[in-house]
mmCIF file of the N, C-alpha and C atoms, coordinates in Angstrom:
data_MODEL
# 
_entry.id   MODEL 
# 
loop_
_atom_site.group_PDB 
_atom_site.id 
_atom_site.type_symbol 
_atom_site.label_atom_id 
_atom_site.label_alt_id 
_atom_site.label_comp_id 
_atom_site.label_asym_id 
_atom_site.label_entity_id 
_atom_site.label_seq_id 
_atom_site.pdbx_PDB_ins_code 
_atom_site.Cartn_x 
_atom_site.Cartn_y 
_atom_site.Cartn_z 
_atom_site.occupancy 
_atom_site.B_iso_or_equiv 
_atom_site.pdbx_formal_charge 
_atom_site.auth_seq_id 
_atom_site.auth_comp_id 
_atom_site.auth_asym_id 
_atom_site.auth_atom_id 
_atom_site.pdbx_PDB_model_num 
ATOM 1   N N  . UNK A 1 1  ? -15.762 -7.083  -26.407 1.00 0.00 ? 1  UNK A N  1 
ATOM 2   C CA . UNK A 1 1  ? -14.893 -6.807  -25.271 1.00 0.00 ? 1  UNK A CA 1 
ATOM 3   C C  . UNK A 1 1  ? -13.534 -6.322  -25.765 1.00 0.00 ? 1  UNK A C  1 
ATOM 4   N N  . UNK A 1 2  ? -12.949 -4.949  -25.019 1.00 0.00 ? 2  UNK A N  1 
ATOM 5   C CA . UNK A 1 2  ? -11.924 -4.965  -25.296 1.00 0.00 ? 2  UNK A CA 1 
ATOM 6   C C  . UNK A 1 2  ? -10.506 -5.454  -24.561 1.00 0.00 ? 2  UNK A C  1 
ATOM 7   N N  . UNK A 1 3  ? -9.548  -5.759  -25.292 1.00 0.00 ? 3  UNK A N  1 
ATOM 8   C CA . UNK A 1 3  ? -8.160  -6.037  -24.181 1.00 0.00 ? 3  UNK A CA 1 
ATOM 9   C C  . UNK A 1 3  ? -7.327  -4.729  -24.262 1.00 0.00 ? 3  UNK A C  1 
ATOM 10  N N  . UNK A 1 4  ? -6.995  -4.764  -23.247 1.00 0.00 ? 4  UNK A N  1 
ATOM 11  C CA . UNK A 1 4  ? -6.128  -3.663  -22.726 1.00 0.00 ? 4  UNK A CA 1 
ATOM 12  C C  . UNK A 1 4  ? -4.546  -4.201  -22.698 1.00 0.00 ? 4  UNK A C  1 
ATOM 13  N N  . UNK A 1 5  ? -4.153  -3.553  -23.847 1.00 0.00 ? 5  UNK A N  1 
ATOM 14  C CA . UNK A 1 5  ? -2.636  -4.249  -24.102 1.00 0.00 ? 5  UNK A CA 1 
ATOM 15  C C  . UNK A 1 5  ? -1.440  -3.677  -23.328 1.00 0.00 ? 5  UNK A C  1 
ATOM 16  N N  . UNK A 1 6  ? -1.702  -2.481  -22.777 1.00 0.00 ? 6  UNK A N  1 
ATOM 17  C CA . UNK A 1 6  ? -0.619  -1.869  -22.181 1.00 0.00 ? 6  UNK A CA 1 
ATOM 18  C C  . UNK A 1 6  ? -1.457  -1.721  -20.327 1.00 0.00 ? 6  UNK A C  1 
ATOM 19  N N  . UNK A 1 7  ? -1.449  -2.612  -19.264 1.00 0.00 ? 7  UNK A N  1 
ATOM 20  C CA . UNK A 1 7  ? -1.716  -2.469  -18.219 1.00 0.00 ? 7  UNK A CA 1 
ATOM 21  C C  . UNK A 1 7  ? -1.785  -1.692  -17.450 1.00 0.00 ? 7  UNK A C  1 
ATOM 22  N N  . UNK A 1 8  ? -2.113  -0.986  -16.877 1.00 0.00 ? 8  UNK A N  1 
ATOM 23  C CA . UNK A 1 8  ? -2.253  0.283   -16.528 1.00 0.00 ? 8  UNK A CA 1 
ATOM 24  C C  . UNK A 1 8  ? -1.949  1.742   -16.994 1.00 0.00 ? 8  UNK A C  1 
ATOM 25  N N  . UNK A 1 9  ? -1.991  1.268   -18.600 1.00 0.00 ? 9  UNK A N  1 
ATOM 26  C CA . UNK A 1 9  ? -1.561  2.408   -19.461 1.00 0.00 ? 9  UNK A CA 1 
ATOM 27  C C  . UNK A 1 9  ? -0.018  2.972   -19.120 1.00 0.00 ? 9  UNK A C  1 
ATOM 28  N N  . UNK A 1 10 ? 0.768   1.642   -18.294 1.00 0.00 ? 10 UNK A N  1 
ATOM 29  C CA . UNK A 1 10 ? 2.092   2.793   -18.463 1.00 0.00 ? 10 UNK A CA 1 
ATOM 30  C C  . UNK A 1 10 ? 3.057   1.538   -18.513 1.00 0.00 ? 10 UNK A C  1 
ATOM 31  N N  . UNK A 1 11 ? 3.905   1.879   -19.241 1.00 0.00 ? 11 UNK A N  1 
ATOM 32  C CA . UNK A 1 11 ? 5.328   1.248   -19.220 1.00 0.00 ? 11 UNK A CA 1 
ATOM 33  C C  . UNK A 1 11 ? 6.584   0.839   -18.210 1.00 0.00 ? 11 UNK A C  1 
ATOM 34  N N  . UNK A 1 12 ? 6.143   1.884   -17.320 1.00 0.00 ? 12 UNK A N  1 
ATOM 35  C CA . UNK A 1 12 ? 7.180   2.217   -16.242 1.00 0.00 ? 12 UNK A CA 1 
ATOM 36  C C  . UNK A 1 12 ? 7.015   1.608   -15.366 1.00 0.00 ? 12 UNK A C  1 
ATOM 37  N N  . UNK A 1 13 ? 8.018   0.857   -14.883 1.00 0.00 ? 13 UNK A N  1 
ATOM 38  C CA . UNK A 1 13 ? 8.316   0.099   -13.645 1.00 0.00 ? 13 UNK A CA 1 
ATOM 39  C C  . UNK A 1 13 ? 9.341   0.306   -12.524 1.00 0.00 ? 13 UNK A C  1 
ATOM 40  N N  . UNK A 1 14 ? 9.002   -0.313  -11.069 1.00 0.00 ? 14 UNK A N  1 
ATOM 41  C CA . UNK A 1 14 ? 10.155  0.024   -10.571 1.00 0.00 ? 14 UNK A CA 1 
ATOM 42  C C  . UNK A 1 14 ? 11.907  -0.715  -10.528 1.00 0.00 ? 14 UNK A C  1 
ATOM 43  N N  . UNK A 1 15 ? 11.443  -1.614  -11.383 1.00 0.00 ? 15 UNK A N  1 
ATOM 44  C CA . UNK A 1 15 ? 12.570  -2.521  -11.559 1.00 0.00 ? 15 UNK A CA 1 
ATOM 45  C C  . UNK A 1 15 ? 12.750  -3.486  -12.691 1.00 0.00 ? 15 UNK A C  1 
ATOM 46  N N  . UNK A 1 16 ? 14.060  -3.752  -13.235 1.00 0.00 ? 16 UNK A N  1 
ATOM 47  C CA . UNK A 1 16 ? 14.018  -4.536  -14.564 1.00 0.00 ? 16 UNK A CA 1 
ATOM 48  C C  . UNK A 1 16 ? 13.087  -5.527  -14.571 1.00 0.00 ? 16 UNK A C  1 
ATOM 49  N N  . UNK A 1 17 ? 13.049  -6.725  -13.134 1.00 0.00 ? 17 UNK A N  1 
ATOM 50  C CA . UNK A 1 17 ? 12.196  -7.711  -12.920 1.00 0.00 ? 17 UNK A CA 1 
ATOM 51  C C  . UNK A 1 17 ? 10.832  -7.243  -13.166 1.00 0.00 ? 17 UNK A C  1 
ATOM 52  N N  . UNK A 1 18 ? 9.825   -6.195  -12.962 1.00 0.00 ? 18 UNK A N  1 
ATOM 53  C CA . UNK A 1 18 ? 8.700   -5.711  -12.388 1.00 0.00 ? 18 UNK A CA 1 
ATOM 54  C C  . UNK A 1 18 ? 8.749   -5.522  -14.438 1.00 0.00 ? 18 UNK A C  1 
ATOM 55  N N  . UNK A 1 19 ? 9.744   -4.743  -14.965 1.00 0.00 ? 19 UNK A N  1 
ATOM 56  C CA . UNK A 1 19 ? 9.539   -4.883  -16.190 1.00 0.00 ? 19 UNK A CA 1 
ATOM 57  C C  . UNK A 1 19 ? 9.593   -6.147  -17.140 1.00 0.00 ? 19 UNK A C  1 
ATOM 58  N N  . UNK A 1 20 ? 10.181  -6.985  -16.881 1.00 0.00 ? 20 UNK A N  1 
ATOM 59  C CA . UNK A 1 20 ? 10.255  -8.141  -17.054 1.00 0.00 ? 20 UNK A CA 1 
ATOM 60  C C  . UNK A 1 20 ? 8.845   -8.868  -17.487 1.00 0.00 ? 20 UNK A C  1 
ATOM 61  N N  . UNK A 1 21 ? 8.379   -8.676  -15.627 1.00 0.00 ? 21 UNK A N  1 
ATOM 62  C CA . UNK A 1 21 ? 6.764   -9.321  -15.437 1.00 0.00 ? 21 UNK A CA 1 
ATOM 63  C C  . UNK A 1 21 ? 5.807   -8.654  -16.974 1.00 0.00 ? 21 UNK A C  1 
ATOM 64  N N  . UNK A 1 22 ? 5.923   -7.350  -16.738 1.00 0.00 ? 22 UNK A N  1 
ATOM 65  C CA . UNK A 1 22 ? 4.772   -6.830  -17.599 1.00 0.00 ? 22 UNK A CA 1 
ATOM 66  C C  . UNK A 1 22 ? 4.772   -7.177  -19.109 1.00 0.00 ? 22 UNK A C  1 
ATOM 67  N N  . UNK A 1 23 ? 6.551   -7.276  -19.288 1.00 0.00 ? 23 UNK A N  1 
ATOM 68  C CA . UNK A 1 23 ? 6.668   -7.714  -20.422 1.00 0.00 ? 23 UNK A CA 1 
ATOM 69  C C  . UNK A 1 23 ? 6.252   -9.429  -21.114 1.00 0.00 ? 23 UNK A C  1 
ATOM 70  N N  . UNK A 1 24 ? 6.131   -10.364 -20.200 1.00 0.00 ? 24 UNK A N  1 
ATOM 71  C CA . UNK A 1 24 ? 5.411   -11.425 -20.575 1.00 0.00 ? 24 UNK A CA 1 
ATOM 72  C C  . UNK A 1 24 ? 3.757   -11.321 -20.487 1.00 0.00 ? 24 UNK A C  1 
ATOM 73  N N  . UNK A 1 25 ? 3.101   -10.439 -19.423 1.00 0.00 ? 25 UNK A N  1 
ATOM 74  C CA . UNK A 1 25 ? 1.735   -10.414 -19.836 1.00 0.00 ? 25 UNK A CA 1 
ATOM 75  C C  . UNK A 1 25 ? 1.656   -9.296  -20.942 1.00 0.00 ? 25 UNK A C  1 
ATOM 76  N N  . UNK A 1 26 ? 1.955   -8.231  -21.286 1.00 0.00 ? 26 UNK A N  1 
ATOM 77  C CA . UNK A 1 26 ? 1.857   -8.084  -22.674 1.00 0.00 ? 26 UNK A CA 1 
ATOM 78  C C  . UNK A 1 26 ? 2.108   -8.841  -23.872 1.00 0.00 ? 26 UNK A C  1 
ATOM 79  N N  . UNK A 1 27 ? 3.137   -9.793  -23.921 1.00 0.00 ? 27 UNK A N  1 
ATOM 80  C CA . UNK A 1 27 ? 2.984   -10.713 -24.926 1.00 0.00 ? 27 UNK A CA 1 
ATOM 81  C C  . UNK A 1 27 ? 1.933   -11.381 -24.743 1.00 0.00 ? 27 UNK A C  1 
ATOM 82  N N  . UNK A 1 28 ? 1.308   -11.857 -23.479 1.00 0.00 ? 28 UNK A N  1 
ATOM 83  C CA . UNK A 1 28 ? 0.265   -12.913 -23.381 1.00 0.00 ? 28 UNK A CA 1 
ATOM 84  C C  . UNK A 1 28 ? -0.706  -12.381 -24.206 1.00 0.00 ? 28 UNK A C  1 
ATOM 85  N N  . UNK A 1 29 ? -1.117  -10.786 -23.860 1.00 0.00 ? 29 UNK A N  1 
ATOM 86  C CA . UNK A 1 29 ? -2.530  -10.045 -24.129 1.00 0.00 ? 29 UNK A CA 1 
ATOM 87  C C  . UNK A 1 29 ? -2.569  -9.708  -25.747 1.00 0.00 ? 29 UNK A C  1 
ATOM 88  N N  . UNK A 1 30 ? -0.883  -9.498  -25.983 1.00 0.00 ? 30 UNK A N  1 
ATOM 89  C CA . UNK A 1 30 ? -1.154  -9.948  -27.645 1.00 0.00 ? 30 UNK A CA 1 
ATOM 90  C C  . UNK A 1 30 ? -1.842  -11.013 -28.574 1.00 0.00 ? 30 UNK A C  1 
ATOM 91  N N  . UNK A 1 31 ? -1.422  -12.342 -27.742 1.00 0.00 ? 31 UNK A N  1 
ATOM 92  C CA . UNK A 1 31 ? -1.888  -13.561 -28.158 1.00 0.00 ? 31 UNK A CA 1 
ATOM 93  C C  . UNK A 1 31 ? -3.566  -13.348 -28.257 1.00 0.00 ? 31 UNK A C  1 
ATOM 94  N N  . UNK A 1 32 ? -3.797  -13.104 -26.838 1.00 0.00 ? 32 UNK A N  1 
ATOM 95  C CA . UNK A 1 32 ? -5.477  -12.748 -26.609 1.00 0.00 ? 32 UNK A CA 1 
ATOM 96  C C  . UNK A 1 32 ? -5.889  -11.930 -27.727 1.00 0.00 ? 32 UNK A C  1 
ATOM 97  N N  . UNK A 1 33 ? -5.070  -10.964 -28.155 1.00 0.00 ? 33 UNK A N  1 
ATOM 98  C CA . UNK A 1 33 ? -5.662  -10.111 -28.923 1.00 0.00 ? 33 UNK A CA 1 
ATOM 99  C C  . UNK A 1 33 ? -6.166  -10.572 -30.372 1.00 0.00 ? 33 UNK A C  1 
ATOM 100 N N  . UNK A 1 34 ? -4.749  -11.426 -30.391 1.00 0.00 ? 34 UNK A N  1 
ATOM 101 C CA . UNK A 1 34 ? -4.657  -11.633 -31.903 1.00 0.00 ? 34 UNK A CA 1 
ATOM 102 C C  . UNK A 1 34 ? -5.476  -13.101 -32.059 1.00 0.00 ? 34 UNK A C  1 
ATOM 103 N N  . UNK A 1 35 ? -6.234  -13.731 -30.837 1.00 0.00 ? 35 UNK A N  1 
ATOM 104 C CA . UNK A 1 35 ? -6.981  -14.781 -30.831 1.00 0.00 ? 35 UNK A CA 1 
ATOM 105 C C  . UNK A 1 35 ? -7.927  -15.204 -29.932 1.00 0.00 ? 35 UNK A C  1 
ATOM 106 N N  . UNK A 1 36 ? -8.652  -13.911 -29.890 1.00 0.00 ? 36 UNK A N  1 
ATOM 107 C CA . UNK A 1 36 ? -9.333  -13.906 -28.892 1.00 0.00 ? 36 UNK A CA 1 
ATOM 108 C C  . UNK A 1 36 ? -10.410 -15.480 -28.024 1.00 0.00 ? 36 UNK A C  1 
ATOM 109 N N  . UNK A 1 37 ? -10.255 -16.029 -29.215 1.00 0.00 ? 37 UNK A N  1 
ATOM 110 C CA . UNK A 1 37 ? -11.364 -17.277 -28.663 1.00 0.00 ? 37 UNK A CA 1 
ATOM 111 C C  . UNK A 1 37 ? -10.957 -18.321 -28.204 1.00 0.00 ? 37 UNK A C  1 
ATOM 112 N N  . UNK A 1 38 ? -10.956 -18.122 -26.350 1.00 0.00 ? 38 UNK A N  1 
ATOM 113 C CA . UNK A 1 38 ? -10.449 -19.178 -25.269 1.00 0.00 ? 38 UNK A CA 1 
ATOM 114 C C  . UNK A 1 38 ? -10.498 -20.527 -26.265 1.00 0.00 ? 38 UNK A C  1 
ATOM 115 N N  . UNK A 1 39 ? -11.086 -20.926 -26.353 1.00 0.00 ? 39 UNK A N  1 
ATOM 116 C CA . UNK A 1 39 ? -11.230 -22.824 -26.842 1.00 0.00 ? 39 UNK A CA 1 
ATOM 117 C C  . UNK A 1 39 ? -10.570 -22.652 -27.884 1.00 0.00 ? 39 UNK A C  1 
ATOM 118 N N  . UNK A 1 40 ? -9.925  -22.056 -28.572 1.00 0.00 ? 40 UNK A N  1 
ATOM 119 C CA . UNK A 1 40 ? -9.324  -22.293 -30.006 1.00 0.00 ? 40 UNK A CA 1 
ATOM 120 C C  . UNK A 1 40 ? -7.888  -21.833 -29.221 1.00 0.00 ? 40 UNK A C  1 
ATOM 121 N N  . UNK A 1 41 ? -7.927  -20.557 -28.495 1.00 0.00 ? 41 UNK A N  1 
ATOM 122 C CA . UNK A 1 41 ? -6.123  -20.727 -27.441 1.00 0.00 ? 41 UNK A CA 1 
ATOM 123 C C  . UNK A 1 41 ? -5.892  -22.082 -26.736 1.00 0.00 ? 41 UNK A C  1 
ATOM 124 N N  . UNK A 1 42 ? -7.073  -22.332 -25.944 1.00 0.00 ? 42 UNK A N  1 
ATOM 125 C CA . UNK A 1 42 ? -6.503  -23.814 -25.608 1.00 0.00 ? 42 UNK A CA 1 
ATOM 126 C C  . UNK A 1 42 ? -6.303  -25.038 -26.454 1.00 0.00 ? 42 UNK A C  1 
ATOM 127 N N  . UNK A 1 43 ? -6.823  -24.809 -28.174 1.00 0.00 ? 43 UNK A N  1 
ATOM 128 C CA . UNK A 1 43 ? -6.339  -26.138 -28.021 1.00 0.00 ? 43 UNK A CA 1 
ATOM 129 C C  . UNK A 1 43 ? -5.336  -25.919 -28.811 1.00 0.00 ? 43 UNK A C  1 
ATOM 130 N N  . UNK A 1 44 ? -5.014  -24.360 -29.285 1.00 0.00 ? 44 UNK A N  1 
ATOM 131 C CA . UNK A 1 44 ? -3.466  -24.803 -29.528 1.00 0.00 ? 44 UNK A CA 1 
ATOM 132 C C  . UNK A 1 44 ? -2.324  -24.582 -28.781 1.00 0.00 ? 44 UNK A C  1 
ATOM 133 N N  . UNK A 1 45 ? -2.741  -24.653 -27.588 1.00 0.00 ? 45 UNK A N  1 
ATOM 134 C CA . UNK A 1 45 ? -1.609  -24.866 -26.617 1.00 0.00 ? 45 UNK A CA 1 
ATOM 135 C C  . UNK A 1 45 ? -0.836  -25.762 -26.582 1.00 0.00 ? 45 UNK A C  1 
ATOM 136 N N  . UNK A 1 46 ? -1.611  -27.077 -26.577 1.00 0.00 ? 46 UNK A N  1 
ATOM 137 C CA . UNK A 1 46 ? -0.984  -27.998 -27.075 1.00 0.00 ? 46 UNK A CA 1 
ATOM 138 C C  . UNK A 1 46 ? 0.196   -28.480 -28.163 1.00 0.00 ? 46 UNK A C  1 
ATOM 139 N N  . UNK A 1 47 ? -0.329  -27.829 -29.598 1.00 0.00 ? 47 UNK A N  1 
ATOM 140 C CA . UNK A 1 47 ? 0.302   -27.619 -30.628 1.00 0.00 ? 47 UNK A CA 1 
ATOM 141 C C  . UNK A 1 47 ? 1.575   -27.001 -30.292 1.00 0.00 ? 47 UNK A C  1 
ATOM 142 N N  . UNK A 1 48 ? 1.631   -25.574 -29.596 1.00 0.00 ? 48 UNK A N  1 
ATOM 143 C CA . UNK A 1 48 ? 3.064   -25.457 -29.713 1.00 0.00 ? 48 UNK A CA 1 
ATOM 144 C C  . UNK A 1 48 ? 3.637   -25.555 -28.561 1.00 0.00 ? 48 UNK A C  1 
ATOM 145 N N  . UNK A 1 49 ? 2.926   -26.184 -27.389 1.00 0.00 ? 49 UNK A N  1 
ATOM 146 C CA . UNK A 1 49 ? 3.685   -26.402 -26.605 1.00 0.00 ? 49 UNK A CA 1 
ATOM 147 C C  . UNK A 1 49 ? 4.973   -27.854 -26.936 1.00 0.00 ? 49 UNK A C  1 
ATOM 148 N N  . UNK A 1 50 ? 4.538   -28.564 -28.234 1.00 0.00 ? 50 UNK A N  1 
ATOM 149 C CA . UNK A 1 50 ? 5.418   -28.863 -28.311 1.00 0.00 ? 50 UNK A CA 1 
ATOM 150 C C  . UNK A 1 50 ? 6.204   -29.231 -29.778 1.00 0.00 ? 50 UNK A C  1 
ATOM 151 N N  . UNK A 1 51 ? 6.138   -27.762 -29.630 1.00 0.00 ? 51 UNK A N  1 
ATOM 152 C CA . UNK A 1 51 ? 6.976   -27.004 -30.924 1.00 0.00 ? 51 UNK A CA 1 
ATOM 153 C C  . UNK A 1 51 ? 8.151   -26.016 -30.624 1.00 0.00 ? 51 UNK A C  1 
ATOM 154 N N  . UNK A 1 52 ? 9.473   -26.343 -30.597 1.00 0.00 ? 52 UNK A N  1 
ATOM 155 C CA . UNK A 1 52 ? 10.507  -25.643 -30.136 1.00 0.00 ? 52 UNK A CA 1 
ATOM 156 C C  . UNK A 1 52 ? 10.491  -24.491 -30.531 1.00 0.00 ? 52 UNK A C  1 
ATOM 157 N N  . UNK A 1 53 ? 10.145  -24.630 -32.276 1.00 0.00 ? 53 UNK A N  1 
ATOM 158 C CA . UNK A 1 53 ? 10.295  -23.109 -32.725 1.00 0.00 ? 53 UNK A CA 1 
ATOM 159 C C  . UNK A 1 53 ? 9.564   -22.363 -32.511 1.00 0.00 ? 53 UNK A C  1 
ATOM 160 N N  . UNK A 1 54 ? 8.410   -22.609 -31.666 1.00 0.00 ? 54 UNK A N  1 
ATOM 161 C CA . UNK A 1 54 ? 7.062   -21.800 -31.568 1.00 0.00 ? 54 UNK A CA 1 
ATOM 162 C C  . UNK A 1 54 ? 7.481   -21.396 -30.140 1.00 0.00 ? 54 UNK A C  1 
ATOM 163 N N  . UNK A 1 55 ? 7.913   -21.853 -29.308 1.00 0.00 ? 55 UNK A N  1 
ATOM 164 C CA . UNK A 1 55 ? 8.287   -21.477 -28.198 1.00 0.00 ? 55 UNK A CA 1 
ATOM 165 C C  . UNK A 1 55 ? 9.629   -20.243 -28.051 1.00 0.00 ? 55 UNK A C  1 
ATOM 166 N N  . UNK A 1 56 ? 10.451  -20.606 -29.072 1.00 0.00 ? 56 UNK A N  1 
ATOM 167 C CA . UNK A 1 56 ? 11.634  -19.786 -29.442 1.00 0.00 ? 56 UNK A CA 1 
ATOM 168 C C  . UNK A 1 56 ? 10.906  -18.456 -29.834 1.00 0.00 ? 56 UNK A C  1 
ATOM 169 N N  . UNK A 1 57 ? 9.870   -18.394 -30.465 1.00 0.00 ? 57 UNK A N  1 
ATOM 170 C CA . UNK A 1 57 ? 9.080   -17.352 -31.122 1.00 0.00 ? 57 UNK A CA 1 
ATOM 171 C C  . UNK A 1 57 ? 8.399   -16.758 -29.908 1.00 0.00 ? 57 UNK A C  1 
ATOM 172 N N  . UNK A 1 58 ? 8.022   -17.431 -28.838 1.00 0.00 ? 58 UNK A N  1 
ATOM 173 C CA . UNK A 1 58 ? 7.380   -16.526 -28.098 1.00 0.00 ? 58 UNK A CA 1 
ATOM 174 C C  . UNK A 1 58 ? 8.426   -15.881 -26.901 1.00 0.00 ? 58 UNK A C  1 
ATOM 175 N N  . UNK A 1 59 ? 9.542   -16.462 -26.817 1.00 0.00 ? 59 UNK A N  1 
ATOM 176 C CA . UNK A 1 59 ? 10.376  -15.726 -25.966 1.00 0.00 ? 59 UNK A CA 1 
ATOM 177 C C  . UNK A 1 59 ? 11.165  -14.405 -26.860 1.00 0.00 ? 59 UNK A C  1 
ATOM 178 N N  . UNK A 1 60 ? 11.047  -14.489 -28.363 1.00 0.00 ? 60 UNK A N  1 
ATOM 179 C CA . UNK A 1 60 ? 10.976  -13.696 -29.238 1.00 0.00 ? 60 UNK A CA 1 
ATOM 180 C C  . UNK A 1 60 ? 10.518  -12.380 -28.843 1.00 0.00 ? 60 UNK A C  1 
ATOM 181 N N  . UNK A 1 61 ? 9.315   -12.414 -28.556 1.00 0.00 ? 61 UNK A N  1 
ATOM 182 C CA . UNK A 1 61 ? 8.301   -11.517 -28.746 1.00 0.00 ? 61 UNK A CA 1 
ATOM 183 C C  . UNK A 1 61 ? 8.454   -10.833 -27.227 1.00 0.00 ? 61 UNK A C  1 
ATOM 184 N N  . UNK A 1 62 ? 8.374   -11.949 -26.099 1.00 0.00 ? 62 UNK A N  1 
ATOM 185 C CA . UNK A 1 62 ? 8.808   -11.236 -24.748 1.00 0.00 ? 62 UNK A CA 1 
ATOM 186 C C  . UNK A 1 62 ? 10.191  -9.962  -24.880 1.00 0.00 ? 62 UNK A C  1 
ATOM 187 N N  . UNK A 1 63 ? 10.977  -10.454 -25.110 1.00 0.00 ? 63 UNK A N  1 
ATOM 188 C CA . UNK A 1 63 ? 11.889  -10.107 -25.812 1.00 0.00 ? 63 UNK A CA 1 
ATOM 189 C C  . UNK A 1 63 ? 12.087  -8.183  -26.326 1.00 0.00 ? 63 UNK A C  1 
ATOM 190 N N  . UNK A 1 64 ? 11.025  -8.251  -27.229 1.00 0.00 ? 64 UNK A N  1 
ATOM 191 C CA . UNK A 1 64 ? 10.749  -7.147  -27.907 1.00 0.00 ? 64 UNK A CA 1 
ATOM 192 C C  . UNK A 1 64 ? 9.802   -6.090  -26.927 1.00 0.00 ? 64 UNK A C  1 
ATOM 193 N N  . UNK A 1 65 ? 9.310   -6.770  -26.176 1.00 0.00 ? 65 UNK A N  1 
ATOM 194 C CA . UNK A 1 65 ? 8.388   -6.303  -25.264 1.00 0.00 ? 65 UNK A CA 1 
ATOM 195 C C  . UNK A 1 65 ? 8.867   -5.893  -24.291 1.00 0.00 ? 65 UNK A C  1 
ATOM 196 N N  . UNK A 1 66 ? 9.878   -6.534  -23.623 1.00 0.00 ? 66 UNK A N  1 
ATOM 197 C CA . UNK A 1 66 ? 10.881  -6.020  -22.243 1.00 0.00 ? 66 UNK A CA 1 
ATOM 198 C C  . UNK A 1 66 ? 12.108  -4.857  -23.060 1.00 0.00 ? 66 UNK A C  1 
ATOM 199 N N  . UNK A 1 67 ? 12.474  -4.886  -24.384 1.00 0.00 ? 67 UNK A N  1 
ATOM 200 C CA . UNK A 1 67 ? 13.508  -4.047  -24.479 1.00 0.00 ? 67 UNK A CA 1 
ATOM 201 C C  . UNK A 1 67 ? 12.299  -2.297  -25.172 1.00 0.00 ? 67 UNK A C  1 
ATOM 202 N N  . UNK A 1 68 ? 11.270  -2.975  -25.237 1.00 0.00 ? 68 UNK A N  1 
ATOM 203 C CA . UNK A 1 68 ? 10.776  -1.356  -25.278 1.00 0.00 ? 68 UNK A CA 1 
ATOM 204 C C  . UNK A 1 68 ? 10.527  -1.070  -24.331 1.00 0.00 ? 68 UNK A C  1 
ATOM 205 N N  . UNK A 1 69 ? 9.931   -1.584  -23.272 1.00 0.00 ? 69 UNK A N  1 
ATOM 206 C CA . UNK A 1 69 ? 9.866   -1.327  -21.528 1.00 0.00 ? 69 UNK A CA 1 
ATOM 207 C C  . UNK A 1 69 ? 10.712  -0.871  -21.009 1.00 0.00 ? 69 UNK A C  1 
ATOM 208 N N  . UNK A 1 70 ? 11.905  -1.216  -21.148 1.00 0.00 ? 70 UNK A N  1 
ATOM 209 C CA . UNK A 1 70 ? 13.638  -0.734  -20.731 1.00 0.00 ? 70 UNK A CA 1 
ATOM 210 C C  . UNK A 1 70 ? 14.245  0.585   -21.325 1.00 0.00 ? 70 UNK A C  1 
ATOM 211 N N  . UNK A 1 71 ? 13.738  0.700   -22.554 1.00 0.00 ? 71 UNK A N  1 
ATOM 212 C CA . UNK A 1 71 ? 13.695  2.264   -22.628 1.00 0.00 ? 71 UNK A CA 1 
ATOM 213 C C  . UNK A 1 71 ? 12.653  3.062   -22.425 1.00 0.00 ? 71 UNK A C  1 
ATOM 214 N N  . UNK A 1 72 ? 11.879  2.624   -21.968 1.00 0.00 ? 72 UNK A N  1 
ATOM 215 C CA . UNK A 1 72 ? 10.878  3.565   -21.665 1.00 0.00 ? 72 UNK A CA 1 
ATOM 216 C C  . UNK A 1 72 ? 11.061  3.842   -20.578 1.00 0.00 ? 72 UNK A C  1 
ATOM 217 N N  . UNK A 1 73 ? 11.672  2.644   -19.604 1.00 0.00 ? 73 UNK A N  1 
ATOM 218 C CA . UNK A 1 73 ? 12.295  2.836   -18.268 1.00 0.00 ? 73 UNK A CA 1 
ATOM 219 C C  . UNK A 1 73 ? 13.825  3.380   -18.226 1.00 0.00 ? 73 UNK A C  1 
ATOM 220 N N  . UNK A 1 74 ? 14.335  3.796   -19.391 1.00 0.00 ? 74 UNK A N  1 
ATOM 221 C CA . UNK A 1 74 ? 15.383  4.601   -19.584 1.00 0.00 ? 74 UNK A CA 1 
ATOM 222 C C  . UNK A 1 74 ? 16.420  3.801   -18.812 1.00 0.00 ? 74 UNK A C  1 
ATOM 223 N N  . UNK A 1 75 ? 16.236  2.639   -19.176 1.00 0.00 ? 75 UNK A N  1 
ATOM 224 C CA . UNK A 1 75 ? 16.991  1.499   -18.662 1.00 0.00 ? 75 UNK A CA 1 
ATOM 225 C C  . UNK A 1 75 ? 17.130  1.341   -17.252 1.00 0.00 ? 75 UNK A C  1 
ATOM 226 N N  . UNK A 1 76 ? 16.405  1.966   -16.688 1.00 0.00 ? 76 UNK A N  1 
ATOM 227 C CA . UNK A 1 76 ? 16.478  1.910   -14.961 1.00 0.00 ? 76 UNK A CA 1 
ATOM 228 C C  . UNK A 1 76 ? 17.359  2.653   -14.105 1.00 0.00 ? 76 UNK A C  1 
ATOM 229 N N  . UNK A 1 77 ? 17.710  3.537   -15.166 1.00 0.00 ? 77 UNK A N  1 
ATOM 230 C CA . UNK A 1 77 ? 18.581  4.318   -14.623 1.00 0.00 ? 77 UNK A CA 1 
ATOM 231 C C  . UNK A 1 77 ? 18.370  6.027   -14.201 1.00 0.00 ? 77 UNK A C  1 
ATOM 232 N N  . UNK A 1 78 ? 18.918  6.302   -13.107 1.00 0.00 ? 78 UNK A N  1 
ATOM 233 C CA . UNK A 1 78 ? 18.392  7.402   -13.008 1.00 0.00 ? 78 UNK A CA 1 
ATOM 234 C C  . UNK A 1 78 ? 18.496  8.725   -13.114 1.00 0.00 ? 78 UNK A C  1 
# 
């Protein structure tokens, strides 16, 4: 099966929020990607759910994901 990392194949949104959104399920679909096997994601959910730095790491990654969205959305500007 494949994952589809970029959602409807486009970047562009109508709003920072709307980019925002896409930018946490692309981090999610990374995770998927990079681990694909449900029972081994769930059980380390656990693990870093309570791990600060692992959590710091994934708002990290949102992060990187909303500021390429934002130029791709040419910052929302028109």
């Amino acid at each position: 099966m494949t994952t589809t990392l970029v959602p409807g194949n486009t970047l562009i949104t109508a709003s920072p929020e709307e980019g925002r959104q896409l930018a946490i399920k692309m981090a999610r679909l990374v995770i998927k990607a990079t681990q694909p096997d449900d029972n081994v994601r769930n059980e380390l959910r656990d693990v870093y759910a309570h791990d600060a730095r692992a959590l710091i790491d994934v708002g990290h990654v949102v992060a990187i994901e909303f500021a390429t969205i934002a130029a791709a959305n040419n910052y929302w500007r028109g």
